[in-house]
C-alpha positions in Angstrom: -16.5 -41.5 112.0 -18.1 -38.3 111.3 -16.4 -37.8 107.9 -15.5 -40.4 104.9 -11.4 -39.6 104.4 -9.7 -40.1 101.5 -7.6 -42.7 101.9 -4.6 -41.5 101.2 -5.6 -38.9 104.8 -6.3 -42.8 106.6 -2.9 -43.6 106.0 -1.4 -40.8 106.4 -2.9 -40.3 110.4 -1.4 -43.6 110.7 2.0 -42.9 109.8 2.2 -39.7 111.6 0.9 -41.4 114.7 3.5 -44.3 114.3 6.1 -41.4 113.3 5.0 -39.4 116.4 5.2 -42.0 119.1 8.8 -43.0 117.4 10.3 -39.6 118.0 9.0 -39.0 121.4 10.8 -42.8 122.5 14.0 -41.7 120.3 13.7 -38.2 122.2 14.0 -39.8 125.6 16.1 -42.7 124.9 18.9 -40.5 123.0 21.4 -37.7 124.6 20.3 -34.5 122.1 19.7 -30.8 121.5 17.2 -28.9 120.3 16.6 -25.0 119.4 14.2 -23.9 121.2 13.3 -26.5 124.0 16.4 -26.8 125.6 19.5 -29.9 125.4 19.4 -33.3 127.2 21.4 -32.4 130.5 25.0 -32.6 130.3 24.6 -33.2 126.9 25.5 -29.6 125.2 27.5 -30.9 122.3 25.1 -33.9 121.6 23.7 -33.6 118.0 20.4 -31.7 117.5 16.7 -33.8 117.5 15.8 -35.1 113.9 12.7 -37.1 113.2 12.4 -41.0 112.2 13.1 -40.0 108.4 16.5 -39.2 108.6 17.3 -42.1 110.3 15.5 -44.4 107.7 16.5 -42.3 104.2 20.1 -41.8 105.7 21.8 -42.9 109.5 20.3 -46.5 108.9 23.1 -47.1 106.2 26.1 -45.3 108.1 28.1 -48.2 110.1 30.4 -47.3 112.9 33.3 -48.1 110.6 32.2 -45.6 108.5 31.2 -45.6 104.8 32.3 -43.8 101.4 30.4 -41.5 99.7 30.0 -42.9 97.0 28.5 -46.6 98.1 26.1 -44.4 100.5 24.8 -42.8 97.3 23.7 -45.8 96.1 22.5 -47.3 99.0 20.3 -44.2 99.4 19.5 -44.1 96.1 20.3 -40.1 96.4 21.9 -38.1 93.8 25.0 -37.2 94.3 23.8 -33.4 94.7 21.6 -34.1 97.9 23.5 -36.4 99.6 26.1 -33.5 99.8 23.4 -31.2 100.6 21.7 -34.0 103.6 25.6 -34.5 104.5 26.4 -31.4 105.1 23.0 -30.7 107.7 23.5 -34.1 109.0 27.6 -33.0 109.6 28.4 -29.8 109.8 24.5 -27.9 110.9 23.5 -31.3 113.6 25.9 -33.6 114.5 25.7 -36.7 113.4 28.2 -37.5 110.9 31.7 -36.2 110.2 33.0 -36.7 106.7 36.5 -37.4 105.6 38.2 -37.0 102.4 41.1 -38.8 101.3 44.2 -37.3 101.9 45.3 -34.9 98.9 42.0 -34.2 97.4 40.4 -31.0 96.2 37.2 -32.0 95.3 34.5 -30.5 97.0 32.4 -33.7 96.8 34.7 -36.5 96.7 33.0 -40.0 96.2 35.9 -41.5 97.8 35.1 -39.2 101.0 34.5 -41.7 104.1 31.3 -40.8 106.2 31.7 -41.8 109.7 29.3 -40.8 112.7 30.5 -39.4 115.5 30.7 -40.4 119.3 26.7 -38.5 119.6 26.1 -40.0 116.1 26.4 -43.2 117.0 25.0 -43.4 120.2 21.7 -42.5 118.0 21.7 -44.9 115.8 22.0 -47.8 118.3 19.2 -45.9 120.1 17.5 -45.8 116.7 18.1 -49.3 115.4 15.6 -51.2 117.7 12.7 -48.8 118.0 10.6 -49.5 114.7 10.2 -53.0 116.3 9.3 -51.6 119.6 6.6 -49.4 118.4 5.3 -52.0 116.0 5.0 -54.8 119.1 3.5 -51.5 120.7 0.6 -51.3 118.4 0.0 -54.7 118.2 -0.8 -54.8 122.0 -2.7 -51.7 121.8 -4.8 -52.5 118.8 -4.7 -56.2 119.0 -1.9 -58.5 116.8 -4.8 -59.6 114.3 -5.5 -56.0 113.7 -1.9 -54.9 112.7 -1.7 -58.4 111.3 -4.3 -57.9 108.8 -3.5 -54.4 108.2 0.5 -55.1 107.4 -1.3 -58.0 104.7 -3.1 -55.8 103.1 -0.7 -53.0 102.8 2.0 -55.9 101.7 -0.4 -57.0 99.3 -0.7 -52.8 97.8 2.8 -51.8 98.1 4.5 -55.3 96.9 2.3 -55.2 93.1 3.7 -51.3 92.7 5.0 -50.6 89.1 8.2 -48.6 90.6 10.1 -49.4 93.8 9.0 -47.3 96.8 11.4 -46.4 99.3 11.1 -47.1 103.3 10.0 -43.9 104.2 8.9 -40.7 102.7 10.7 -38.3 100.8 11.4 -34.6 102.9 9.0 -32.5 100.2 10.5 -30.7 97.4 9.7 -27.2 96.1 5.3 -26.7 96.0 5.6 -29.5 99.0 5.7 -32.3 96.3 6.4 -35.8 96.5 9.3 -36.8 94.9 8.7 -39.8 92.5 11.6 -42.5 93.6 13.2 -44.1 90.4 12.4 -47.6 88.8 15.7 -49.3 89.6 15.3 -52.3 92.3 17.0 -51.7 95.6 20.0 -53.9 96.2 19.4 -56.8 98.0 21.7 -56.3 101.1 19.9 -53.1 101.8 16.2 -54.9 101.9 14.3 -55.5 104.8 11.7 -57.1 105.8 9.1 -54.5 105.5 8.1 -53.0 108.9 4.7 -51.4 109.5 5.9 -47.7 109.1 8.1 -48.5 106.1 4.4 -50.2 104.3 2.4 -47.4 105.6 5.5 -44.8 103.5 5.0 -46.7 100.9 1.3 -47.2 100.6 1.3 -43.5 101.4 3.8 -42.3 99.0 2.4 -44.4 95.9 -0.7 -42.7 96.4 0.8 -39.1 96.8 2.8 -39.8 93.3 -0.3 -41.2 91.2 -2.1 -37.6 92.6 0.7 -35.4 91.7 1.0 -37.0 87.8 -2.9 -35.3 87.2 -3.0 -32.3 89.6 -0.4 -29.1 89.8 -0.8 -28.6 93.2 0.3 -31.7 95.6 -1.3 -34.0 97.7 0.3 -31.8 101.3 -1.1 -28.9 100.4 -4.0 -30.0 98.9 -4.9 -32.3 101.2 -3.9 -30.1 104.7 -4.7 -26.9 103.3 -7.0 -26.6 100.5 -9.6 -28.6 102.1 -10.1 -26.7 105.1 -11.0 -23.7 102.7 -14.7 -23.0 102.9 -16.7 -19.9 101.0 -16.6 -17.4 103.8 -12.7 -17.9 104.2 -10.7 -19.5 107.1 -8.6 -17.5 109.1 -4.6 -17.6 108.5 -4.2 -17.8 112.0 -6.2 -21.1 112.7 -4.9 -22.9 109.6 -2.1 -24.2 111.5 -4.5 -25.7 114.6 -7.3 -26.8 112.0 -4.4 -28.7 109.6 -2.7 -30.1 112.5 0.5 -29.1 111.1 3.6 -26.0 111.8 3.2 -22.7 111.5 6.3 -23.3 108.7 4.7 -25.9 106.6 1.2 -23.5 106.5 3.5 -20.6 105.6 4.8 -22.9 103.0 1.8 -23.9 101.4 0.4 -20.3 101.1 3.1 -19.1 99.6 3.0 -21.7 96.9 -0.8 -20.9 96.5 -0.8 -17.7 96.5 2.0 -17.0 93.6 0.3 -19.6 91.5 -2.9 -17.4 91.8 -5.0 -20.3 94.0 -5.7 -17.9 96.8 -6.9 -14.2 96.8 -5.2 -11.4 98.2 -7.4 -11.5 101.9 -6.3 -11.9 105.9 -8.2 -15.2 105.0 -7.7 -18.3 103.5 -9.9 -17.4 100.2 -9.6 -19.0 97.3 -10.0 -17.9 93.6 -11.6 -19.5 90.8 -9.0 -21.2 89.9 -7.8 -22.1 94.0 -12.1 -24.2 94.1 -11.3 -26.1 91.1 -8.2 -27.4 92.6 -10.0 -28.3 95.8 -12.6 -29.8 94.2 -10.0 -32.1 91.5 -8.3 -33.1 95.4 -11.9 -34.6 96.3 -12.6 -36.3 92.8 -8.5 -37.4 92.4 -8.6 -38.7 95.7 -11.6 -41.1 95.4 -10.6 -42.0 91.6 -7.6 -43.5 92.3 -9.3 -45.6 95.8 -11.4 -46.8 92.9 -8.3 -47.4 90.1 -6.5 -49.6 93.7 -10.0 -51.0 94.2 -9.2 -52.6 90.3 -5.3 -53.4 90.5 -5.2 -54.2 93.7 -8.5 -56.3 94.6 -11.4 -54.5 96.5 -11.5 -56.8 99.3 -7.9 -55.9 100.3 -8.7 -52.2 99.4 -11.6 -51.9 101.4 -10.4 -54.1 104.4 -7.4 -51.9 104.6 -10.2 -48.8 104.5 -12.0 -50.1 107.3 -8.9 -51.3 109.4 -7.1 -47.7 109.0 -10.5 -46.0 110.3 -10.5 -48.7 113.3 -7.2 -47.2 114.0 -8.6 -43.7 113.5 -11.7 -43.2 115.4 -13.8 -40.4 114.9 -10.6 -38.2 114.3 -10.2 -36.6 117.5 -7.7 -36.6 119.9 -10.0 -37.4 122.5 -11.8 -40.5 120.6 -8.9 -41.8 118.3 -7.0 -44.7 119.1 -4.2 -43.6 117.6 -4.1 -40.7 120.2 -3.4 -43.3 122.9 0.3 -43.3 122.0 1.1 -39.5 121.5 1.4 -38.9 124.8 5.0 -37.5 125.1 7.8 -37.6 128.2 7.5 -34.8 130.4 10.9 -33.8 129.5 9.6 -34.0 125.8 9.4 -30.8 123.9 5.8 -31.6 122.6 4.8 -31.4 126.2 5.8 -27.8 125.9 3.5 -26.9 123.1 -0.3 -27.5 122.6 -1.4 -30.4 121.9 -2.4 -31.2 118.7 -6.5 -31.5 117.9 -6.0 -33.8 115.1 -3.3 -35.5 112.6 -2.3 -34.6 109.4 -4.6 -35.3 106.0 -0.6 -35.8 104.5 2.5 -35.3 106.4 4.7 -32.5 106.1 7.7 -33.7 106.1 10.4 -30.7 105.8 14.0 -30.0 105.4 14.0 -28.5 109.2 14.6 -31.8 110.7 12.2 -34.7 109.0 9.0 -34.0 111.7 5.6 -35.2 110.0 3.9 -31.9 110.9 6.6 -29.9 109.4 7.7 -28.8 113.1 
């Protein structure tokens, strides 16, 4: 590798990639619409192409017979707030759900409600159900079963000593493109499952992202996508989205964020102030404390075997010499095969409230 990554940036090329190859498989499997690159033919009123998160944080817990409101909010672990908002995308904006209140009620957000998907809806979810497995058995013939093996031990071994419970995928960013800190209650048991490769690569992921965000004001996505690629001679606006590997959106985002909280000067560039170099340089010197702080908890033997396993995966970064390139190649009917490839992964994925795609897309 031509660079030492944090390795919160290891893991989260990792996810992306699994993230990545899951959508494309859902995308072809899975009658759907999109905005801009066209519907699946004959398939106009199917709902519109989400990414893997909203099937793990929401779909996976809607049964055909439907559920209520309320029991989905604690099977979610959502307050009651979001769910309506996730709901009503989910409903009303994309098609999967339709949501039924009782007969005679006025409330707005009736518990009792009954969520049910529809005919598109659930047509997704049994596309949706079996395709963790099917990437994961993917990888391990790609990468070799003792490699994914060893890497699913030591992320086990991470994730499973955690002071708070950590959720099976990662939260869609909040406001500043933070990481939302799940709650310390334990999940119910019904709604555990054995931990699949993606869900320990969220978690490893997101326990990392929260531990950053307790000690710096700006968060892990932007600090870690954006901030970094800032350089003395400033980086053009245009390119940040090719050189981060993420949206045009999630950049637009990020800049916003720095430049009201007085991070980034006034410029056509990326420039930073003062105060924008001090928070690059606390990403560096957070990142590598708390690899060191694991290295203690955790053990440094499964630390640094899960370092050197994730760069195995990684390569030397490149889309041309990364393994984890080898399974980003999409269907032709795919609507990433309509846009540039992509010249690298995410240093933390982007996940946003446009549809749940790790580069914010």
């Amino acid at each position: 590798m031509s660079e030492i990554l944090p390795l919160s940036a290891l893991l989260s090329h990792a996810q992306v990639a699994f993230t990545i190859e899951f959508d494309n498989e859902f995308e072809h499997r899975a009658p759907h619409r999109t905005t801009n690159h066209g519907s699946t033919a004959g398939s106009h009123h199917a709902p519109w192409l989400v990414s893997m998160v909203l099937w793990s944080k929401f779909l996976r817990f809607v049964p055909e017979q439907g559920i209520s409101v309320q029991e989905l909010q604690r099977l979610t672990q959502t307050d009651a707030k979001t769910l309506h908002t996730w709901l009503t995308r989910l409903s009303a904006w994309w098609g999967y759900l339709v949501v039924e209140s009782p007969p005679g009620s006025r409330l707005k957000q009736d518990p009792a409600a009954v969520v049910r998907p529809t005919p598109g809806g659930q047509k997704a979810i049994e596309v949706w159900r079996p395709l963790t497995g099917i990437i994961e058995k993917r990888w391990q013939k790609r990468f070799g079963k003792s490699e994914i093996d060893l890497l699913r031990n030591c992320l086990g071994t991470i994730t499973s000593q955690a002071e708070i419970e950590l959720p099976d995928c990662l939260p869609i960013l909040t406001y500043g493109l933070l990481s939302t800190a799940p709650g310390h209650e334990r999940r119910s048991p019904e709604v555990a499952e054995a931990a699949s490769l993606a869900a320990l690569l969220a978690k490893a992921l997101l326990l990392f992202a929260i531990e950053f965000e307790r000690d710096s004001a700006v968060s892990l996505a932007i600090s870690a996508n954006i901030l970094r690629l800032a350089n003395d001679e400033g980086v053009s606006l245009r390119d940040l989205p090719r050189r981060a590997a993420v949206s045009k959106e999630a950049v637009a985002m990020s800049l916003s964020f720095l430049k009201s909280h007085g991070y980034t000067a006034p410029s056509k560039l990326l420039v930073l102030t003062q105060k924008g170099r001090l928070a690059r340089e606390q990403y560096r010197q957070l990142a590598g404390a708390i690899e060191e702080s694991w290295e203690k908890r955790f053990g440094k033997d499964t630390v640094r075997t899960l370092r050197e396993s994730l760069e195995r995966l990684a390569g030397d970064l490149s889309a041309q010499g990364s393994p984890l390139f080898r399974g980003l190649d999409t269907y032709p009917e795919g609507w990433r095969s309509s846009v540039p490839k992509p010249e690298g992964l995410p240093h933390y994925p982007m996940i946003l409230h446009r549809g749940g795609f790790p580069d914010g897309s």
